[in-house]
ROPA-612443 format. One record per residue (C-alpha): x, y negated, z negated. Coordinates in steps of 0.5 Angstrom, whole numbers, padded with zeros to 4 digits, always signed. Each point is the difference from the previous one (the first is absolute). Layout:
XYZ;...
***
This chain:
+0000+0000+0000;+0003-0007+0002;+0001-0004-0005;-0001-0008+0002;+0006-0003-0005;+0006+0003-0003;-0001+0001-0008;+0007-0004-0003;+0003+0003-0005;+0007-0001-0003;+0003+0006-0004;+0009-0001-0002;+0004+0005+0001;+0004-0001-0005;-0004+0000-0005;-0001+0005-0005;-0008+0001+0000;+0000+0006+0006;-0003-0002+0007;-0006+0004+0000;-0002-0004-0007;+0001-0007+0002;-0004+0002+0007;-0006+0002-0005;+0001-0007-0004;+0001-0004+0005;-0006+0002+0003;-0004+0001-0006;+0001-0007-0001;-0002-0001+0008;-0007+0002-0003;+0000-0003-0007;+0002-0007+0004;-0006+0002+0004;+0003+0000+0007;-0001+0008+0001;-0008+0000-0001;-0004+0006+0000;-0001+0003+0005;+0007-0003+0003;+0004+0004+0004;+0007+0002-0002;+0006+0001+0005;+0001+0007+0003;+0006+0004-0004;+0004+0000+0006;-0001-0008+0002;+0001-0002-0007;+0007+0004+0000;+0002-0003+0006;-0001-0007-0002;+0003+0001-0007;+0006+0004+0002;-0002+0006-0004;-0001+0008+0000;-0007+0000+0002;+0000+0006-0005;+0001-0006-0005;-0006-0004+0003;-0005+0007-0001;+0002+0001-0007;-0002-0007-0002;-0006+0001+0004;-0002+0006-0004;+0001-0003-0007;-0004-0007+0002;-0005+0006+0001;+0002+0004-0006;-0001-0007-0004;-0008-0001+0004;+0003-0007+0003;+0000+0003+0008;-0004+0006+0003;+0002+0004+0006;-0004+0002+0006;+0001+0006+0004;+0002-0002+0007;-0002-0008-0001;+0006-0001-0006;+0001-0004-0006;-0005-0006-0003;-0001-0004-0006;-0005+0004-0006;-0007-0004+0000;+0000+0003-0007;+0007-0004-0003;+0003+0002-0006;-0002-0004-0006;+0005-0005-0001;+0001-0004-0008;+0003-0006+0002;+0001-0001-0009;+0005+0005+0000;+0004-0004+0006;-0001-0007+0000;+0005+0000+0006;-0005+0004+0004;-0001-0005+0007;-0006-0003+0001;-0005+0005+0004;-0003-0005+0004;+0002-0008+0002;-0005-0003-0005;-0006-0004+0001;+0001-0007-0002;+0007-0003+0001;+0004-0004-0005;+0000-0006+0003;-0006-0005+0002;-0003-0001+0006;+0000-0008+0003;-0005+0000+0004;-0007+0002-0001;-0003+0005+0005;-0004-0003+0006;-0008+0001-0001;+0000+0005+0006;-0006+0006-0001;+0003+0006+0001;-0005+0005+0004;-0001+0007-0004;+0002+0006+0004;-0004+0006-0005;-0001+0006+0004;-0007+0000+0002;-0001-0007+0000;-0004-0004+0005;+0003-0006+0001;-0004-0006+0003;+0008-0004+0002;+0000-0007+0001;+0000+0002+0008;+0006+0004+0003;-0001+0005+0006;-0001+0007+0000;+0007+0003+0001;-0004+0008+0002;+0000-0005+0008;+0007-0001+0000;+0002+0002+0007;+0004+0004-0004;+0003+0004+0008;+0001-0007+0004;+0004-0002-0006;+0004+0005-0002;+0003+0000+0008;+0001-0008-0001;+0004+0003-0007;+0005+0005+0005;+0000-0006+0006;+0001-0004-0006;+0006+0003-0003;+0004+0003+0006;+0001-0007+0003;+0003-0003-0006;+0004+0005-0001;+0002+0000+0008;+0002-0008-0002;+0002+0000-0007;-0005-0004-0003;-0002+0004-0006;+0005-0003-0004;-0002-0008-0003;-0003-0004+0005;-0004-0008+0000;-0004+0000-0006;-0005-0004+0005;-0001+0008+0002;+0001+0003+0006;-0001-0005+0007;-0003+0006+0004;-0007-0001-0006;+0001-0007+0000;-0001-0002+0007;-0005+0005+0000;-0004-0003-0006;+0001-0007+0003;-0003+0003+0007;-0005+0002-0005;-0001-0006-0003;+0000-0005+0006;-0005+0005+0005;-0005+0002-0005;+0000-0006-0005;+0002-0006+0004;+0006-0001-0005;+0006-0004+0004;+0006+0005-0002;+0007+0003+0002;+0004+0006-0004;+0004-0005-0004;-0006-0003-0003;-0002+0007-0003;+0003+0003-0006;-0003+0007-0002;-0001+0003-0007;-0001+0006-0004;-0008-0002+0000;-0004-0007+0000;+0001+0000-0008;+0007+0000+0001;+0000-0005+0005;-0005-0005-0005;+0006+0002-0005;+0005-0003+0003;-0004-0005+0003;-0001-0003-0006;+0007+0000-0003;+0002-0005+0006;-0006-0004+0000;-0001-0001-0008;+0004-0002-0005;-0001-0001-0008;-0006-0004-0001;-0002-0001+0007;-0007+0000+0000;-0003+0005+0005;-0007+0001+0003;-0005+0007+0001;-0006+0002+0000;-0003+0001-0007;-0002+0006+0001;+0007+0003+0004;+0005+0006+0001;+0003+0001-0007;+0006+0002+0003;+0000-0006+0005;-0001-0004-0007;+0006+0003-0005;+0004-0001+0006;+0000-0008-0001;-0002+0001-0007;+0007+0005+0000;+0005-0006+0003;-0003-0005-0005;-0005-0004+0004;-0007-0003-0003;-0006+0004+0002;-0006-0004+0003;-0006+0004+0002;-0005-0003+0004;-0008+0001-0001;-0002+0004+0006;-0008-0001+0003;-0004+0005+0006;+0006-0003+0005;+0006+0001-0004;+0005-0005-0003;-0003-0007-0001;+0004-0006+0002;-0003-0005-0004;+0003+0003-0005;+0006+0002+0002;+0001-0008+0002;-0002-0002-0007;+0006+0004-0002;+0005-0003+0005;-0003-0007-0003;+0004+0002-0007;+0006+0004+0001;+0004+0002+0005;-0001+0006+0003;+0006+0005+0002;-0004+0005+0005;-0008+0003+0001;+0000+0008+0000;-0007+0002+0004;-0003+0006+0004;-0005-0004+0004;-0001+0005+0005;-0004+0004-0005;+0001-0003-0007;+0003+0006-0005;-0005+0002-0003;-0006-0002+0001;+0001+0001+0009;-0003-0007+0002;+0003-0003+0006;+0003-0008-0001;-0004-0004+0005;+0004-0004+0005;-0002-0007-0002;+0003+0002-0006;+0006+0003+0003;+0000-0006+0003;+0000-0004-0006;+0006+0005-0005;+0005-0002+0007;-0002-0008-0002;+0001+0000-0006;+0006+0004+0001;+0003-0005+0004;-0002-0006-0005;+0002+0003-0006;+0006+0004+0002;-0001+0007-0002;+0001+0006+0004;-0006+0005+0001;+0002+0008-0001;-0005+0004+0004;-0001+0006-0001;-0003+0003+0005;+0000+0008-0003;-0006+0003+0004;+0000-0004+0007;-0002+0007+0004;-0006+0001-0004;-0006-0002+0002;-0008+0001+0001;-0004-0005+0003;+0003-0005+0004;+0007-0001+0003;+0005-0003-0005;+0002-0006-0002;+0006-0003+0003;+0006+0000-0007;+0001-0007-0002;+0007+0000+0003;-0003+0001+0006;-0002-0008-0001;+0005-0003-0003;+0006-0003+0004;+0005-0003-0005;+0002+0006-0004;-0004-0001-0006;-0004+0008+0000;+0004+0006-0003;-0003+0006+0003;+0001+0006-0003;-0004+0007+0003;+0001+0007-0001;+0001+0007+0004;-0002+0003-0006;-0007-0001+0001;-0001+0003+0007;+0005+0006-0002;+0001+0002-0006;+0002-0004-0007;+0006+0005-0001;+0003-0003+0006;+0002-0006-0003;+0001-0005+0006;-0003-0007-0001;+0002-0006+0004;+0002-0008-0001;-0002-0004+0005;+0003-0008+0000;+0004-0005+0002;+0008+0002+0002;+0003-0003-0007;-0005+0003-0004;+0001+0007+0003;+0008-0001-0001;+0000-0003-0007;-0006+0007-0002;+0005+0004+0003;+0005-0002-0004;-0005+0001-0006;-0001+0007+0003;+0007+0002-0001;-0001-0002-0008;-0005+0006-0001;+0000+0005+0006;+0006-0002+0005;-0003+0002+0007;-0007+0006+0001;+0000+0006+0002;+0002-0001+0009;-0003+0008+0001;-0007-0002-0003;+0001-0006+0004;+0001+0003+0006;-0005+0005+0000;-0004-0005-0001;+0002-0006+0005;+0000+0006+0005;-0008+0001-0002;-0002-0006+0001;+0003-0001+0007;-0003+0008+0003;-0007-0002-0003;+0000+0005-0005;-0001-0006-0005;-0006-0003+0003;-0003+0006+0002;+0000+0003-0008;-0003-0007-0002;-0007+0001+0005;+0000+0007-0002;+0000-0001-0008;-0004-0007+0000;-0006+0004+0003;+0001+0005-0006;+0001-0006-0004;-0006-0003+0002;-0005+0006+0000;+0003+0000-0009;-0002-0007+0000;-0007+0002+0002;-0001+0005-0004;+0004-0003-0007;-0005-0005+0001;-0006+0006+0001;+0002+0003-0006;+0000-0006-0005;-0007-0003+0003;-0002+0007-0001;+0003+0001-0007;-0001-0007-0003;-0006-0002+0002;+0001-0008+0000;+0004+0000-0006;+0006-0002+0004;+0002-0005+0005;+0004+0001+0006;+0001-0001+0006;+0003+0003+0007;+0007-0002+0001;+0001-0003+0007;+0007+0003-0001;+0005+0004-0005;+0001+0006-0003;-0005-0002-0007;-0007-0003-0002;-0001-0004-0005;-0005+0001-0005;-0004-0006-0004;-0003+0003-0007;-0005-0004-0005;+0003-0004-0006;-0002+0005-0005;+0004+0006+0003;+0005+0001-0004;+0006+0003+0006;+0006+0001-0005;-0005+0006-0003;-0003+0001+0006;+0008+0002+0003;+0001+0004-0005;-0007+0004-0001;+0002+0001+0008;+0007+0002-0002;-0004+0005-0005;-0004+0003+0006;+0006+0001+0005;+0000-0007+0005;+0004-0005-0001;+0000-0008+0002;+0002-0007-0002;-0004-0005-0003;-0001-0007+0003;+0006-0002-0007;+0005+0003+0003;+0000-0005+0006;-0001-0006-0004;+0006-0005-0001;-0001+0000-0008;-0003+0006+0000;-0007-0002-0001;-0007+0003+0000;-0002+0001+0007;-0007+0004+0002;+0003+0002+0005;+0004+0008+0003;+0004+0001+0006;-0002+0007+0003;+0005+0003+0006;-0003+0004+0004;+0003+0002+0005;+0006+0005-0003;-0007+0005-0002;-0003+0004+0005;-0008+0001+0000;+0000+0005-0006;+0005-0004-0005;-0005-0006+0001;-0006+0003-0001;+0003+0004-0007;+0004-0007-0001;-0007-0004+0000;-0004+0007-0004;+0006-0002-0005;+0000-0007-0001;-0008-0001+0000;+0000+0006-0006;+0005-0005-0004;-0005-0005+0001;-0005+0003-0002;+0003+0001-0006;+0001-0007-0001;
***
């Protein structure tokens, strides 16, 4: 059996303890350290000689006195492995008996506090209701293994898989920027895109060049959480903006810029996250006014561009501006698959240059084989054609979602279709009480985040963002069974 690492044991010849002892010692002390954990595999006798230079017959008497002493168990035909059961081990008796595992808490204090980021739960069984990702099972799992092997054969041939432009690779830049300027009228060349290890990243660094300490910086008072701890994290002011049926209200967001100087504004307005609505373009319009009057730099965040319903998308607001105020930030996580990590920056020259050097900070450079597989993608079509075959399944999920909780909720929650995206946004009455509906939900096997976990100050929001398109057809049905059990019960 092949082992995946080499066990490191030290044993001195010169010492007067015999080799077979200290090969028992030294591995008893691998196990108590926690290093050998049950089950583990130990090296063959022969490969365990060889790497220590001894008699393999040493090796085998060793092995036999672990097992004698119940620390190691040996398994005809497959070899030797770590007890499940452990011999009891009295540490009073021997203080200097190390440490079995690497303690829980450390000794010193932690200087930061941790970002306010929901973390999804995973329990088997569990139903989740995500914030609106995509449903990894209709991946073109053929096309994309084949864009791999192409991938990864030419950087070899060109000696590319070494460190390269920590913009990413000129093959997926200039295909994104391609992309950009046919599909969403942006005026862009490979050099005015940065590619990241998703959007998130992208609104990371983003926000470590664009807000110092202090600085204020705008979003929508109900936003993406990761997108909010990002500016919070380098040390900006956070300003949320009220939202209304259209989106975020520049009225507002003028009185804002009237009493302090505003660093950056952060928004989805393609489809506002989370409650879907798409900015109309007279306040499109508006946003790149007061961008111009007051000097701030807008980020858009155009995460689910591809997905849409009900009419032809919204041009981005990068595609009206003209003196390279918008940061536009996109995804080709969404279209494939999250565990990809593939996100994109698209912005004027100096800023790409200045987040690349950011970039090297934290990650150096991407990863050019995901890159290349996926710019070749994108140039024979496949791309485009995973899109119309997904958004179809999508929009029959949207529909039935919408079914099911007019079904089972009789009127007692408020939603509407979205014209776009991967998510609904449910209203509920005042009363509800969603923290305990969360968790009486978790009790019956389906998950989701409370309208609270999208506020800027974490406030109560009468509201829940439900993704629907990474279920199937049953998974929703159980998923809105469960969820209409939990507020029975409320």
């Amino acid at each position: 059996m092949l082992r995946p690492w080499n066990v490191k044991i030290l044993i001195r010849r010169q010492a007067p303890t015999p080799l077979q002892l200290q090969i028992v010692h030294a591995l008893i002390a691998e196990i108590r350290r926690g290093r050998l954990g049950s089950g583990a595999a130990l090296p063959g006798s022969r490969e365990l000689a060889r790497s220590l230079g001894v008699n393999r017959k040493t090796v085998v008497q060793a092995y036999a006195e672990l097992e004698a002493q119940g620390w190691v168990q040996s398994q005809l035909t497959r070899g030797t492995f770590v007890s499940a059961q452990l011999p009891v081990i009295e540490r009073q008796n021997n203080p200097r008996a190390p440490v079995a595992r690497m303690p829980d808490e450390p000794e010193f204090r932690f200087l930061r506090r941790a970002p306010s980021i929901p973390l999804t739960p995973a329990e088997p069984g569990t139903l989740l209701f995500d914030d609106g990702v995509p449903d990894s099972r209709h991946v073109p799992i053929n096309a994309l293994a084949r864009a791999y092997r192409h991938a990864l054969w030419k950087l070899s041939r060109r000696k590319a898989l070494a460190y390269g432009d920590p913009r990413g690779t000129r093959t997926l830049r200039t295909a994104v920027s391609s992309m950009l300027n046919l599909d969403r009228a942006l005026s862009t060349t490979p050099k005015q895109i940065c590619l990241t290890r998703g959007s998130q990243m992208a609104i990371f660094v983003t926000a470590r060049v664009l807000a110092a300490p202090g600085d204020a910086v705008v979003l929508e008072e109900l936003s993406y959480p990761p997108a909010r701890e990002s500016f919070r994290a380098a040390g900006a002011e956070v300003i949320g903006v009220p939202l209304d049926a259209q989106g975020m209200r520049m009225d507002e967001l003028e009185r804002i810029c009237r009493r302090k100087r505003v660093r950056a504004v952060y928004l989805t307005p393609h489809h506002q996250f989370p409650t879907t609505v798409v900015l109309p373009p007279q306040r499109r319009m508006r946003l790149l006014t007061l961008a111009a009057q007051f000097g701030f730099a807008i980020v858009e965040d155009d995460y689910d561009h591809e997905f849409h319903f009900a009419h032809q998308p919204m041009l981005p607001l990068a595609s009206a501006d003209a003196s390279g105020r918008v940061i536009y930030i996109g995804s080709m996580s969404k279209l494939l698959s999250p565990s990809l990590r593939l996100g994109y920056i698209a912005a004027p020259t100096a800023l790409i240059d200045r987040l690349a050097a950011e970039i090297t900070l934290v990650d150096r450079q991407g990863d050019p084989a995901t890159e290349m597989a996926v710019a070749e993608l994108i140039t024979v079509g496949e791309i485009h054609r995973h899109t119309r075959r997904v958004l179809q399944i999508y929009r029959q999920r949207r529909a039935l979602l919408g079914q099911l909780l007019a079904s089972a909720f009789d009127g007692r929650v408020e939603f509407d279709l979205p014209s776009g995206g991967l998510a609904m946004w449910l209203r509920f009455d005042p009363a509800i009480d969603l923290v305990r509906l969360a968790q009486l939900g978790e009790a019956e096997g389906v998950c989701f985040q409370p309208g609270s976990a999208f506020a800027t100050e974490g406030q109560p929001v009468q509201g829940a963002r439900l993704g629907f398109a990474s279920m199937d057809d049953g998974e929703l049905r159980r998923g809105v069974q469960r969820l209409s059990a939990a507020f029975a019960k409320l």
